[in-house]
FITOR-314859 format. One record per residue: y negated, x, z negated of N, C-alpha, C in turn. Coordinates in nm, 4 decimals. Example, Ala and Ser with C-alpha at 12.3 -4.5 7.8 and 13.67 -1.06 7.14 Angstrom:
2
<<0.5690,1.3190,-0.7800>,<0.4500,1.2300,-0.7800>,<0.3300,1.3200,-0.7800>>
<<0.2250,1.2850,-0.7080>,<0.1060,1.3670,-0.7140>,<-0.0030,1.2900,-0.7870>>
END
This chain:
108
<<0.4413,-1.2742,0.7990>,<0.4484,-1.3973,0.7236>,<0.3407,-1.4907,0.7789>>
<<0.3644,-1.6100,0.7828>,<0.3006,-1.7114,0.8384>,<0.2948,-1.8168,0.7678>>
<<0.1868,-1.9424,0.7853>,<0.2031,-2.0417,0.6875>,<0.3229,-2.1369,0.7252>>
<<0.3433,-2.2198,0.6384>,<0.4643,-2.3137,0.6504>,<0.4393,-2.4237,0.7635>>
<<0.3267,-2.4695,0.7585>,<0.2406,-2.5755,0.8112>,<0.3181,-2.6985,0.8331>>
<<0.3385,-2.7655,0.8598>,<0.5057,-2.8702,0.8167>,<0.6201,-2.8664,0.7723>>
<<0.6368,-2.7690,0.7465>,<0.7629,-2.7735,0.7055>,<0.7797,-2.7104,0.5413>>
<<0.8525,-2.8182,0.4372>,<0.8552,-2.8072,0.3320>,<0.8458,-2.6691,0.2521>>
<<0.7356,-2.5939,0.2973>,<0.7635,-2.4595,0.2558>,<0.6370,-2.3978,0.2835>>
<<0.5924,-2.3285,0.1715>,<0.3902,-2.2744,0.2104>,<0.4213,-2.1895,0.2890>>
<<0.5198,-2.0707,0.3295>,<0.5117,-1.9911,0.3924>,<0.6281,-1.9288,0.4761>>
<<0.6579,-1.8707,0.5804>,<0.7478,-1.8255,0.6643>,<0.7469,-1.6864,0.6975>>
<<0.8547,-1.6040,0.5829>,<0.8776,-1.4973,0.6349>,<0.9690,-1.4620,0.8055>>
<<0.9136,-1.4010,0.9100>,<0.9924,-1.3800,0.9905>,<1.0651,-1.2303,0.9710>>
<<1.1910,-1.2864,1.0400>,<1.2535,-1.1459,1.0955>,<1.3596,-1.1573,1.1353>>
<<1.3629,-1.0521,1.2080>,<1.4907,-1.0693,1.3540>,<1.6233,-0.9812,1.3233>>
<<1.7178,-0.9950,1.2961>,<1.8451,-0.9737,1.2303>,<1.8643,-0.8475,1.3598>>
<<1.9607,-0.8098,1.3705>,<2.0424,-0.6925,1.4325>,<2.1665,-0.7861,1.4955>>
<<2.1597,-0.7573,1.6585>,<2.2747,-0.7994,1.7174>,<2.4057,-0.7544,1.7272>>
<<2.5419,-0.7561,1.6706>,<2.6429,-0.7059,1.6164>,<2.7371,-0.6194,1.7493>>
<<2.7231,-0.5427,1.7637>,<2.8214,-0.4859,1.8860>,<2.9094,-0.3743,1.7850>>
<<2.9702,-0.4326,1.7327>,<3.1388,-0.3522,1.6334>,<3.0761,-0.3152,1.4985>>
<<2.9666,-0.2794,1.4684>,<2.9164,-0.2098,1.3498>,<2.8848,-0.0662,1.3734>>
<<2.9141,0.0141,1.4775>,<2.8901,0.1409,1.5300>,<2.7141,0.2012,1.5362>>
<<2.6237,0.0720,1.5395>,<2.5311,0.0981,1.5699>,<2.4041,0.0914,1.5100>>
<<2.4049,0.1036,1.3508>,<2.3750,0.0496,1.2339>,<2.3170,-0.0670,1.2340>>
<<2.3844,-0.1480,1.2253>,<2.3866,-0.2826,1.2434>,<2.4234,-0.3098,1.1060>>
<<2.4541,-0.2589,1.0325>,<2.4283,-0.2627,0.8776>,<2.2885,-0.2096,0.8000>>
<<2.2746,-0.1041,0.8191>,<2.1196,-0.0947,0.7922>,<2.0056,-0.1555,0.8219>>
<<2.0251,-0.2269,0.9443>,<1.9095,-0.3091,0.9862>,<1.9367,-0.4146,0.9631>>
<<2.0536,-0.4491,0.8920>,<2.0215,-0.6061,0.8496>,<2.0020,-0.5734,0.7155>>
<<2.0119,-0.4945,0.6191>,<1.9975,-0.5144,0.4957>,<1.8355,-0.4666,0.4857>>
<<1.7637,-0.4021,0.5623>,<1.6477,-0.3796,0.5876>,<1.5652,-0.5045,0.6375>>
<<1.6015,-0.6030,0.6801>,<1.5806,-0.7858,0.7224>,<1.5209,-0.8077,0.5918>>
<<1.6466,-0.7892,0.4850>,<1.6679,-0.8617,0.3790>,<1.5597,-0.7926,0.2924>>
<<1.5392,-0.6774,0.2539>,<1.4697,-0.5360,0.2010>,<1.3313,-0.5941,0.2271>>
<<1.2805,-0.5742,0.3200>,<1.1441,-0.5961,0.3819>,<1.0769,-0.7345,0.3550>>
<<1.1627,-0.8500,0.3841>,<1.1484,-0.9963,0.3433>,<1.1228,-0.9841,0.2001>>
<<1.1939,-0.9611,0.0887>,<1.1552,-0.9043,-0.0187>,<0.9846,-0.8655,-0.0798>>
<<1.0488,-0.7434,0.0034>,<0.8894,-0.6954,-0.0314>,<0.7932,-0.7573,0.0157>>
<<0.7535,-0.8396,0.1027>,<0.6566,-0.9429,0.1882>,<0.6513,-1.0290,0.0541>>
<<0.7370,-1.1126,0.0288>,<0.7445,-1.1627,-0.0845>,<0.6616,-1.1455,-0.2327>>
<<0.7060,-1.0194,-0.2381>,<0.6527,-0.9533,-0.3719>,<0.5426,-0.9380,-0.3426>>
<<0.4535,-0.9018,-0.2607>,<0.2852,-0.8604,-0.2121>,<0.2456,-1.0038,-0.2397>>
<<0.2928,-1.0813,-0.1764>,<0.2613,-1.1999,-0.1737>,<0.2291,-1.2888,-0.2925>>
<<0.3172,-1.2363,-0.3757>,<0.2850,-1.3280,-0.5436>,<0.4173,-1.4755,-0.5321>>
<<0.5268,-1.4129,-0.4287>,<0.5944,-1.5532,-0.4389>,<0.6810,-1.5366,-0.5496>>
<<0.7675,-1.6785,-0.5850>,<0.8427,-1.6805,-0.7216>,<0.9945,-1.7434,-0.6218>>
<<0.9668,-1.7432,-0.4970>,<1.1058,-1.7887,-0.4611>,<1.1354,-1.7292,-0.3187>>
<<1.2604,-1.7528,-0.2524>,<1.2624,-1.7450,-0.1321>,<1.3964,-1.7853,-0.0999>>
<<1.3707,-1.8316,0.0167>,<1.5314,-1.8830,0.0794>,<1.5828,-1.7955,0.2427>>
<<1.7076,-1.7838,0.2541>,<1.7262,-1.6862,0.3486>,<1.8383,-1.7557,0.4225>>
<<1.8434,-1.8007,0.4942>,<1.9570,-1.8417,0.5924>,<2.0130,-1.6889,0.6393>>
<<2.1567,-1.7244,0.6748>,<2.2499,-1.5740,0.7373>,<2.2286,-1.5070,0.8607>>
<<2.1234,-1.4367,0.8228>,<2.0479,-1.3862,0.9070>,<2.1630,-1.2924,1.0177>>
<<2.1464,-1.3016,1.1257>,<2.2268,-1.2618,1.2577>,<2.3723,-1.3225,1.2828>>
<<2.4060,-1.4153,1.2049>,<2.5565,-1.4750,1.2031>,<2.5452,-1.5610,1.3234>>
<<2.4877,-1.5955,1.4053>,<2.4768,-1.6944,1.4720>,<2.4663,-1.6265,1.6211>>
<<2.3922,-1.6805,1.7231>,<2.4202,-1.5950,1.8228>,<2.3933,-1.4747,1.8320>>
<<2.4277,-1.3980,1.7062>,<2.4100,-1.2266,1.7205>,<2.5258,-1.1657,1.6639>>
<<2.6422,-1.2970,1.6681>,<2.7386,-1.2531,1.6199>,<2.7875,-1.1296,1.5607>>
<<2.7376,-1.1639,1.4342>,<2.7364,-1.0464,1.2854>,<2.8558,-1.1666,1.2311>>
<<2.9524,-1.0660,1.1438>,<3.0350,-1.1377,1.1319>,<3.0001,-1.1830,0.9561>>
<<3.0192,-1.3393,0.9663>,<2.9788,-1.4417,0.8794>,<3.0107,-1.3567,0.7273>>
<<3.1369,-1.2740,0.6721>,<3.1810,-1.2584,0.5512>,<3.0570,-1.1059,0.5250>>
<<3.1301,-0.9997,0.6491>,<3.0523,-0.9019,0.6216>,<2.9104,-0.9331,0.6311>>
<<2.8548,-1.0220,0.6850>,<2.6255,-1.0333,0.6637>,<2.6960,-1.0715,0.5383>>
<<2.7508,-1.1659,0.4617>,<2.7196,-1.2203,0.3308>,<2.7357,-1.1149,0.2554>>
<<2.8377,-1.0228,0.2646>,<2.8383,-0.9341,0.1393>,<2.7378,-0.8487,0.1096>>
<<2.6544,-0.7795,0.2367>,<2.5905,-0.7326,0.2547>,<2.4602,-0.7730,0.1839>>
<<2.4181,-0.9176,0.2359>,<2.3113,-0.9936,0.1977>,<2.3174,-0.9778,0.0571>>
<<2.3836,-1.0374,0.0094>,<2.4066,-1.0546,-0.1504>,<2.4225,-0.9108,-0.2177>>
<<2.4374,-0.8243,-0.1515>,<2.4289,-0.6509,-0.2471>,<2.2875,-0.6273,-0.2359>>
<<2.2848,-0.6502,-0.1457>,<2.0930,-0.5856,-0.1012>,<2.0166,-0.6549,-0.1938>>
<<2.0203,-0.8276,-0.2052>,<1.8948,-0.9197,-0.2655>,<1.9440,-0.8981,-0.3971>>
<<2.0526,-0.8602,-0.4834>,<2.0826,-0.7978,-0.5957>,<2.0037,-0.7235,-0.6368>>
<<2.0255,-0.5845,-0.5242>,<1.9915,-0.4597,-0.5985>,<1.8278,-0.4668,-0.5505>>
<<1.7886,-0.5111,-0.4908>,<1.6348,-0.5470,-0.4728>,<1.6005,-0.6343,-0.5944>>
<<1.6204,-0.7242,-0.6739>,<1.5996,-0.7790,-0.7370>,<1.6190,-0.6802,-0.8829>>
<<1.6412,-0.5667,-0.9060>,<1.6632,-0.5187,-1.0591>,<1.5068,-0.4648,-1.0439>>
<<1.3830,-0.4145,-0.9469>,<1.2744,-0.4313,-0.9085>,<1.1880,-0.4960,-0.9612>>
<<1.0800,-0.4834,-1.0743>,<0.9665,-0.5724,-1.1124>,<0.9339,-0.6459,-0.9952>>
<<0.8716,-0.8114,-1.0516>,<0.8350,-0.8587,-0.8959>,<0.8408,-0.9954,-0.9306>>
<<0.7211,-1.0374,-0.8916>,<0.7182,-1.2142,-0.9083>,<0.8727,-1.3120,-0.8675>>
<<0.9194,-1.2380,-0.7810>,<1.0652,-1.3373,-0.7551>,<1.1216,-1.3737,-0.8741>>
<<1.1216,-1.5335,-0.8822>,<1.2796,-1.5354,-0.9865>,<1.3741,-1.6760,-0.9044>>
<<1.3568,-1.7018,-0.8012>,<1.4971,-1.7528,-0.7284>,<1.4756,-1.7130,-0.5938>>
<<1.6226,-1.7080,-0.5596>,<1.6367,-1.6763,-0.4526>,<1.7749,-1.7509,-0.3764>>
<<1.7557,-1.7901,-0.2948>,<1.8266,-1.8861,-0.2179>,<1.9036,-1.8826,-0.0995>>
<<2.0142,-1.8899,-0.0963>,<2.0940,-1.8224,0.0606>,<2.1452,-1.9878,0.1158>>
<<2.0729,-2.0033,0.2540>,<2.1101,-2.1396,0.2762>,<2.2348,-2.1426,0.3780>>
<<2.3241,-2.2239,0.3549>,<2.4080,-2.2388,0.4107>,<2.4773,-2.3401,0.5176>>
<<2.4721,-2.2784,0.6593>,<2.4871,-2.4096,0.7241>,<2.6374,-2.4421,0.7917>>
<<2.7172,-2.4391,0.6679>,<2.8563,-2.5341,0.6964>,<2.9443,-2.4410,0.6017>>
<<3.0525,-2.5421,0.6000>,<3.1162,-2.5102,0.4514>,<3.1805,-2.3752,0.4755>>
<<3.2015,-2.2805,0.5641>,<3.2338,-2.1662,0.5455>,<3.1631,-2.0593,0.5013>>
<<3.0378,-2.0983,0.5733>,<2.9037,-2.0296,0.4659>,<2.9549,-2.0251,0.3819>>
<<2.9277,-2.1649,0.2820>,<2.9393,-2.2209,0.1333>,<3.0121,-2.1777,0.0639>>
<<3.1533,-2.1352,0.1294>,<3.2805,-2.0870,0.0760>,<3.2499,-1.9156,0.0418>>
<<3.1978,-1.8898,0.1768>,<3.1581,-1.7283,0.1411>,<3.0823,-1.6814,-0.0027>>
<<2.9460,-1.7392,0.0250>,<2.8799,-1.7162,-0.0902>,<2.9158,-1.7405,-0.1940>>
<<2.9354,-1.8643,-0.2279>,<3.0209,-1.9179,-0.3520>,<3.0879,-1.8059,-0.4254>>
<<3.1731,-1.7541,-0.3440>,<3.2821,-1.6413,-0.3876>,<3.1759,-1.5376,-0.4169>>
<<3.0801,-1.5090,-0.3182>,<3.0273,-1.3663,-0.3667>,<2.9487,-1.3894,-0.4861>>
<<2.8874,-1.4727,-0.5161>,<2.7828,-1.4869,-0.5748>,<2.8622,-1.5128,-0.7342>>
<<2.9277,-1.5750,-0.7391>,<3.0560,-1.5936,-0.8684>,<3.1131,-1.4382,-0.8782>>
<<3.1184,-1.3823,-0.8154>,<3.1916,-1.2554,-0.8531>,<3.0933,-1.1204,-0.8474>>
<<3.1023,-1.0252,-0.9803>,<3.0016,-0.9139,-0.9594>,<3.0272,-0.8056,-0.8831>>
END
């Protein structure tokens, strides 16, 4: 974690998603472990929020529906966890994102 230093945000969790070659290669565990770990950085930290863009959807071609479902089970079930978090934010950059989450996040 690092400070924000310009950019609208005190602080910057990093982390590097899992590059998608079929799912054979737990490329599911290590992204929900992205998500897991960011978390807990979080919680040490004393934060009350965090925002997560779709971590490996992009040139690590993870496929856009499966990271979301994934994302959204993990920051769930991480969240039933005592812990300064109370929002949490999945940013979305274009309306298929939007469409994804939407759906997951509306449905239990």
């Amino acid at each position: 974690m690092t400070g924000g230093h310009r950019l609208p945000a005190r602080h910057v969790i990093h982390t590097v998603g899992p590059v998608w070659y079929g799912g054979g290669r737990g490329e599911p565990e290590l992204l929900a472990a992205c998500y897991r770990n960011s978390l807990e950085l979080a919680r040490v930290a004393g934060l009350r929020s965090i925002a997560f863009p779709a971590i490996s959807t992009g040139v690590y071609g993870y496929p856009k529906r499966a990271a979301a479902e994934l994302a959204v089970a993990t920051v769930r079930s991480e969240l039933r966890s005592p812990g300064s978090l109370t929002e949490v934010l999945f940013c979305c950059f274009g309306t298929t994102d939007l469409t994804i989450y939407q759906f997951l996040l509306s449905h239990r």
